[in-house]
Residue, then its C-alpha position, 0 to 999 in steps of 0.5 A: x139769223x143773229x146768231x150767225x152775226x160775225x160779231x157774235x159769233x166771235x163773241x161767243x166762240x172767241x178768237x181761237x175757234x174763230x180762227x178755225x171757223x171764220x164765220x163771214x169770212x167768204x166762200x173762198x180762202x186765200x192759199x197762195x199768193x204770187x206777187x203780180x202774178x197769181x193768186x190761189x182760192x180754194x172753196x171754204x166748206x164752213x160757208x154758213x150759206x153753202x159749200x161753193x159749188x167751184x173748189x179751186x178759183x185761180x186769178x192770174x194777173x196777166x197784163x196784156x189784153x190779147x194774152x187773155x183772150x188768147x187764153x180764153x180761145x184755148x180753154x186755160x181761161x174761163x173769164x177775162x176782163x177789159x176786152x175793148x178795142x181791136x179785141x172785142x169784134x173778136x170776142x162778139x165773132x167766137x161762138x164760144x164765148x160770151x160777154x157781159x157789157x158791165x157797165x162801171x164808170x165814166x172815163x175823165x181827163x184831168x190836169x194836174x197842177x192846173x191852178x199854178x199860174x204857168x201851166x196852160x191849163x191854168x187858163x179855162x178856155x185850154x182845158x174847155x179846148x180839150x174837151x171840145x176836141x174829143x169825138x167821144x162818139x167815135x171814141x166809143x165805136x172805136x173802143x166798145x162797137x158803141x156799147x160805151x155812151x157819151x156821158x156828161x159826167x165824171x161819177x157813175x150814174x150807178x150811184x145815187x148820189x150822183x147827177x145824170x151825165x146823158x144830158x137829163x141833169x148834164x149836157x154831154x159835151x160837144x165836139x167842135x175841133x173849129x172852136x177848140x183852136x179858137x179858144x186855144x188861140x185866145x189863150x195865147x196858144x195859137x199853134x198850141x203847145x206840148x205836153x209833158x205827157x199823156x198818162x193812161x189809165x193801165x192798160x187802156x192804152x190803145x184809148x190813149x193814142x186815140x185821144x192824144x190823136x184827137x188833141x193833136x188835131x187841135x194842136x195839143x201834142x203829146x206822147x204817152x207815159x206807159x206805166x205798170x198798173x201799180x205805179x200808175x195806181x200810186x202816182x193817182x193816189x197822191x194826187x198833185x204831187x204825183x206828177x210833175x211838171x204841170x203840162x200833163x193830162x191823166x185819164x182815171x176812171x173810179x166807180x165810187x160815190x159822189x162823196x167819196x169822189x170829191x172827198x178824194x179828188x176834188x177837195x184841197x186837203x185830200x191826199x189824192x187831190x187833183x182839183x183846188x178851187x176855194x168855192x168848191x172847198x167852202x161848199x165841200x166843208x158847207x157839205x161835210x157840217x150840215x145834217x140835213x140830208x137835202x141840203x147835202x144832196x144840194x150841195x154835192x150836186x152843185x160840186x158836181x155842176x161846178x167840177x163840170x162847168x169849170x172843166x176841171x175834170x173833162x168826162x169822156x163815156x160810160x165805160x163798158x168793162x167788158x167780160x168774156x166768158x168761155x163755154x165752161x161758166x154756168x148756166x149756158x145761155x143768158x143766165x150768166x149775166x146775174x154775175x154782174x147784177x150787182x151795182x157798183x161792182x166791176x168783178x163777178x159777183x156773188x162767188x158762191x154761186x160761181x160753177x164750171x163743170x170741172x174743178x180748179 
């Protein structure tokens, strides 16, 4: 099989054949594109693995979650993902369809700007309150019918690196209303305070409301910042400075590594920050310089411990990624499930083994 390295091959056909025979570049080539709208695939006969047995696969980016299974019932949709909430009893009722639970991360909360001295969370007790006020229990029938966990970490345990969040290396946290309004009280908000806004993970909206319900109940009110996937994605991706004011809470979810996570979110110099703290920072640098791989597993879990005990970010459950799939995807039955074997991967995967009985 080294022949059929991609490097080699390039190597030895060079840029023009290449071009014309992309070996690794996947079953399927893109042929279309419209912004926010859709995207074209057409099956790739040079496939060194074989010819994909789907000819046309059509990605439609349709934001609402009732749109899609709405176009599921009617046969326009084969799959649609994120059915959570009002949708998914309905989707677990319908005799044609079927879904995979697809486990993919933890939900967590964050508070950027925590560490500026006149924001409220810039006091510990305020950001433990949060947690204590979440039902992550009810949270989870509510949203999943209890396919979602409780879960005591903000790094999905499909990662290896990565601590257990069931309570085997961290506790799932409580919910204790009572002493969330205690501990605001001690901080000096005793009739609690106002939030600049509650920012939500797209489209998981219906969530939100949920828990800014659950936070009102101890005093912490808000309303929602409703924002399109891309600009909710650009604000995340600059961490502090892409939010202002300092009373906000942003629900994110990320399926990637331990590493990556406090490479990207927890370490004071990255551009997607949202946590600053000169322990975490020295043990993260102690992390980076060491080549021992025990030491650097000691030190990524002693972060994650420490994100965790200083309530920096706040887990909520595992999430349940729900697909649904119509009649037309192959094997009927159980079979389809193999789509979502692959750890760490949201979407189906391997495409070229994708079939419905009817192409495009």
């Amino acid at each position: 099989m080294a022949g059929w390295f991609p490097g080699r091959y390039y190597e030895k056909v060079g840029p023009d054949d290449f071009k014309q025979h992309p070996i690794g570049a996947g079953p399927f080539k893109l042929v279309s594109q419209e912004a926010g709208t859709q995207m074209v695939f057409e099956a790739w006969d040079g496939y060194w693995r074989r010819v994909p047995a789907t000819k046309t696969i059509i990605v439609k980016g349709i934001r609402d979650p009732a749109s899609r299974l709405a176009g599921l019932e009617t046969g326009e949709l084969d799959l649609a993902y994120g059915m959570t909430g009002k949708l998914l009893p309905r989707v677990m009722a319908d005799k044609n369809l079927r879904w995979d639970r697809n486990f993919t991360a933890p939900w967590w909360l964050a508070f950027p700007g925590y560490n500026e001295t006149d924001s409220p969370f810039h006091d510990k007790r305020v950001r433990e309150a949060v947690s204590l006020a979440l039902n992550r229990a009810f949270l989870a029938k509510q949203e999943t019918q209890d396919i979602g966990i409780p879960w005591g970490n903000w790094i999905t345990p499909e990662q290896r690196d990565a601590l257990r969040g069931d309570g085997k290396d961290l506790p799932v946290p409580e919910c204790n209303p009572k002493k969330a309004k205690e501990l605001l009280a001690e901080a000096g908000f005793p009739n609690g305070f106002d939030l600049d806004w509650y920012v939500p993970f797209v489209p998981y909206f219906d969530m939100a409301q949920r828990i800014l319900a659950d936070l009102g109940a101890v005093g912490i009110r808000g309303k929602l910042e409703v924002l399109e996937g891309p600009a909710f994605r650009s604000k995340i991706g600059q961490g502090r400075k892409g939010f202002s004011g300092n009373r906000t809470i942003v629900q994110n979810i990320d399926v990637r590594s331990a590493a990556e996570m406090i490479a990207i979110y927890a370490a004071c110099g990255a551009s997607a920050s949202l946590v600053c703290e000169p322990k975490i920072d020295a043990l993260w640098k102690k992390h980076q310089a060491s080549l021992d791989p025990e030491e650097r597993a000691s030190l990524s879990d002693e972060i994650q411990r420490a994100v965790i005990d200083g309530y920096y970010f706040v887990p909520i459950y595992m999430n349940p990624f729900v697909h649904a799939v119509g009649p037309r995807v192959l094997p009927e039955g159980d079979g389809f499930h193999h789509y979502w074997d692959t750890k760490n991967a949201p979407y189906p995967y391997p495409w070229e083994d994708w079939k419905v009985k009817a192409s495009g």
